[in-house]
C-alpha atoms as a printed R data frame, in Angstrom:
    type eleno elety resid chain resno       x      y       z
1   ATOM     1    CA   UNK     A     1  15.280 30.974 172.080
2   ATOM     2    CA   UNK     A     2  15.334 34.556 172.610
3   ATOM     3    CA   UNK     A     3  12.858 36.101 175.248
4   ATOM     4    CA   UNK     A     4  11.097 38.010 172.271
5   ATOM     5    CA   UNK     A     5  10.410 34.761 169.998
6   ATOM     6    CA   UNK     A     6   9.811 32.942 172.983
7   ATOM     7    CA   UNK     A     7   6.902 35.623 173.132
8   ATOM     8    CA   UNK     A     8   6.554 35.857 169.408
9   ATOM     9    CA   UNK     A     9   6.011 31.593 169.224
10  ATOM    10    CA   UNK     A    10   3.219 31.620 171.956
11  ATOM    11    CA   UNK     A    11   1.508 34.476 169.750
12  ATOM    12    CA   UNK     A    12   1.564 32.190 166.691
13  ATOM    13    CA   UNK     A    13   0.558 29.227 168.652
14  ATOM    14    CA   UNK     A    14  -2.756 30.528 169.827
15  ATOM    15    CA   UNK     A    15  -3.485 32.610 166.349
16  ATOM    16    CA   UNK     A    16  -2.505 29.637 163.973
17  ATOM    17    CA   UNK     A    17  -4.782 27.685 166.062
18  ATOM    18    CA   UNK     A    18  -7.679 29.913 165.927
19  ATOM    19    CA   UNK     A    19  -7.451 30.379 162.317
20  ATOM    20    CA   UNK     A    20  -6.665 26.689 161.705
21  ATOM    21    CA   UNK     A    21 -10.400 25.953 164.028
22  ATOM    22    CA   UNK     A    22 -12.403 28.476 162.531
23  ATOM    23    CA   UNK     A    23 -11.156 30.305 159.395
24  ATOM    24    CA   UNK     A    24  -9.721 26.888 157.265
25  ATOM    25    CA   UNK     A    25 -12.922 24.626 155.749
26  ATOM    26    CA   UNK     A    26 -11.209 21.617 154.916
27  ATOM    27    CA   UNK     A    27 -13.239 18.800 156.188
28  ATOM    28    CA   UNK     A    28  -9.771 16.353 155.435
29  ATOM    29    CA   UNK     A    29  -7.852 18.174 158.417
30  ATOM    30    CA   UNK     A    30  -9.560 16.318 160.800
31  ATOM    31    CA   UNK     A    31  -9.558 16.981 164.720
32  ATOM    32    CA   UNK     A    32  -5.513 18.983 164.793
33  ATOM    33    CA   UNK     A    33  -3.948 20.484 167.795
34  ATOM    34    CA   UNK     A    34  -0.922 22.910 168.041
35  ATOM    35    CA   UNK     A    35   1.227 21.055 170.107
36  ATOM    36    CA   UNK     A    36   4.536 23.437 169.991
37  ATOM    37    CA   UNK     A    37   6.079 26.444 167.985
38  ATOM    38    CA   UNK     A    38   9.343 26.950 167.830
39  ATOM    39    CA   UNK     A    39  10.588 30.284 166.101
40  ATOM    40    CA   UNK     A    40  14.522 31.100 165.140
41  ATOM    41    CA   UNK     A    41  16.072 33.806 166.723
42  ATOM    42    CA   UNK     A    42  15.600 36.195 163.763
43  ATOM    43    CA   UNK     A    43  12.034 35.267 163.673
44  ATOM    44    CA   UNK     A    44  11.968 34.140 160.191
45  ATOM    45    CA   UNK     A    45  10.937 30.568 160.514
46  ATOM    46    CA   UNK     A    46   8.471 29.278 162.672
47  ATOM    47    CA   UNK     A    47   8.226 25.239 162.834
48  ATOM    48    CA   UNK     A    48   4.775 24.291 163.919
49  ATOM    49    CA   UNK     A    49   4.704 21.016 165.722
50  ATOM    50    CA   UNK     A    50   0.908 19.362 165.245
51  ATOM    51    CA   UNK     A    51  -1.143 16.402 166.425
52  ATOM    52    CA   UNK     A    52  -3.847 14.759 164.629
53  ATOM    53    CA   UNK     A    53  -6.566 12.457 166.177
54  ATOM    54    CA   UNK     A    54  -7.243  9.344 164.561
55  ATOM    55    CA   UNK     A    55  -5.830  6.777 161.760
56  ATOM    56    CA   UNK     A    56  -1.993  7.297 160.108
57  ATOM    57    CA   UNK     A    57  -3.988  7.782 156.971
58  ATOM    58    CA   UNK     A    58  -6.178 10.962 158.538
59  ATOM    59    CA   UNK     A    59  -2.478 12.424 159.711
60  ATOM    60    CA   UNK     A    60  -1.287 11.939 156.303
61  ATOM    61    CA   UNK     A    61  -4.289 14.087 154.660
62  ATOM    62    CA   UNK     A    62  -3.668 16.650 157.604
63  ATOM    63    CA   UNK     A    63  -0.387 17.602 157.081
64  ATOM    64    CA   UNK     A    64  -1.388 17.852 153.220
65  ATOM    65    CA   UNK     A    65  -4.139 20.192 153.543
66  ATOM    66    CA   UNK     A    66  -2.128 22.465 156.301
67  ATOM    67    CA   UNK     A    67   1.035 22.527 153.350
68  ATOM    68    CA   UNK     A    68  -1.442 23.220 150.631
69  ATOM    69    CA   UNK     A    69  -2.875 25.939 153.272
70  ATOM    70    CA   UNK     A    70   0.527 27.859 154.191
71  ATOM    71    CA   UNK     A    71   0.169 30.416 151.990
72  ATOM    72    CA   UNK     A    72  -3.287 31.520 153.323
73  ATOM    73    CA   UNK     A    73  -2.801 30.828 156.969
74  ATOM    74    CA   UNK     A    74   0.361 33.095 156.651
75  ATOM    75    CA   UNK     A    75  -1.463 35.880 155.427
76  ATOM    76    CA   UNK     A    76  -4.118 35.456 158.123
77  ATOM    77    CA   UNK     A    77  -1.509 35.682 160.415
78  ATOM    78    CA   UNK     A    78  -0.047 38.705 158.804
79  ATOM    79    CA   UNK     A    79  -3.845 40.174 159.044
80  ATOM    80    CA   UNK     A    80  -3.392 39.537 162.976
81  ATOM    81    CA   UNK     A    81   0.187 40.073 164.047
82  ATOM    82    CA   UNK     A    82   1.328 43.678 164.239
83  ATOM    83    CA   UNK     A    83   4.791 42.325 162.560
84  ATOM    84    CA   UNK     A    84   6.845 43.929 159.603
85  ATOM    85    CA   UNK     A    85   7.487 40.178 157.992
86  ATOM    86    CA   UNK     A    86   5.399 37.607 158.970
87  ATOM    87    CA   UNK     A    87   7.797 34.046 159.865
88  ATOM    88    CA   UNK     A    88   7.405 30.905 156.670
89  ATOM    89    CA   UNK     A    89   6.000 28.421 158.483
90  ATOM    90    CA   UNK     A    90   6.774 24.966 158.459
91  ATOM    91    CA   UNK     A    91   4.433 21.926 159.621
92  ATOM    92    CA   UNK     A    92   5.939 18.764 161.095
93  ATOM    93    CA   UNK     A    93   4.197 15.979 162.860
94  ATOM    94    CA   UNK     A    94   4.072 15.685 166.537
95  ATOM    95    CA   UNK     A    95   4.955 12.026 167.857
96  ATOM    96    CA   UNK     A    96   5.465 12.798 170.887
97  ATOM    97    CA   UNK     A    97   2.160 11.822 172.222
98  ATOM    98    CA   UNK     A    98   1.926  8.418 170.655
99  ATOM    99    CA   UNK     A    99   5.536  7.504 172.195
100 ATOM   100    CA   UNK     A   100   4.426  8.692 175.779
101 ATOM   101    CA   UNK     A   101   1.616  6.274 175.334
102 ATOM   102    CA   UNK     A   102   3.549  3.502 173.834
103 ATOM   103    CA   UNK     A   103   6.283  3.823 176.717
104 ATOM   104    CA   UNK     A   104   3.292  3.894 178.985
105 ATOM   105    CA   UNK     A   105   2.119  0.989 178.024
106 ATOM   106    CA   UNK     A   106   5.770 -0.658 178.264
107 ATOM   107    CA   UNK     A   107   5.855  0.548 181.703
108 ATOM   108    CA   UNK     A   108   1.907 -1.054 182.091
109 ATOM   109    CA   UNK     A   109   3.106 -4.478 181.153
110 ATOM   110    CA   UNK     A   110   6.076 -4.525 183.275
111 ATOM   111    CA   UNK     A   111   4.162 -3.788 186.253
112 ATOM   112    CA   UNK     A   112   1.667 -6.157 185.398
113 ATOM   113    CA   UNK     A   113   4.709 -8.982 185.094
114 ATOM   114    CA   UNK     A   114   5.650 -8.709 188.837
């Protein structure tokens, strides 16, 4: 990633993050964080890595509300971002967490077998 859409991402981290907190009233998203953004070189796609606390079930009705939501958290951005074309944004899940735990555990129970 370019310098600029290394700059561009952090931008649209902290704004979709803001908006997502206290602009979207969905009581289904749940407790979401903005774990990563990663933005093409062209800045015309931005993938928006997310985390949800909670059940597979609450993650599931997340990621629905922020796809149903894209449209409308784009044009907030837009409202915020002094850009000529806003990036499309597209949500994916964030595992990462729950396999740093699970290999943390791993690593637990092998120490705990010596």
């Amino acid at each position: 990633m370019s310098m600029k859409a290394e700059k561009v991402a952090g931008i649209i981290q902290k704004e979709i993050s803001e908006i997502i907190h206290f602009s979207l009233k969905n009581p289904k998203l749940g407790f979401v964080t903005i774990t990563d953004v990663r933005i093409t070189n062209d800045l015309s796609i931005a993938k928006i890595y997310v985390s949800f606390l909670g059940q597979q079930a609450r993650k599931d009705a997340g990621m629905k509300v922020l796809e149903k939501s894209k449209g409308f958290l784009r044009t907030e951005l837009a409202k915020r971002m002094q850009m000529r074309k806003v990036p499309e944004l597209i949500f994916l899940h964030d595992d990462s967490l729950e396999k740093g735990n699970k290999i943390e555990q791993i690593l637990q129970g092998l120490h705990q077998g010596k």
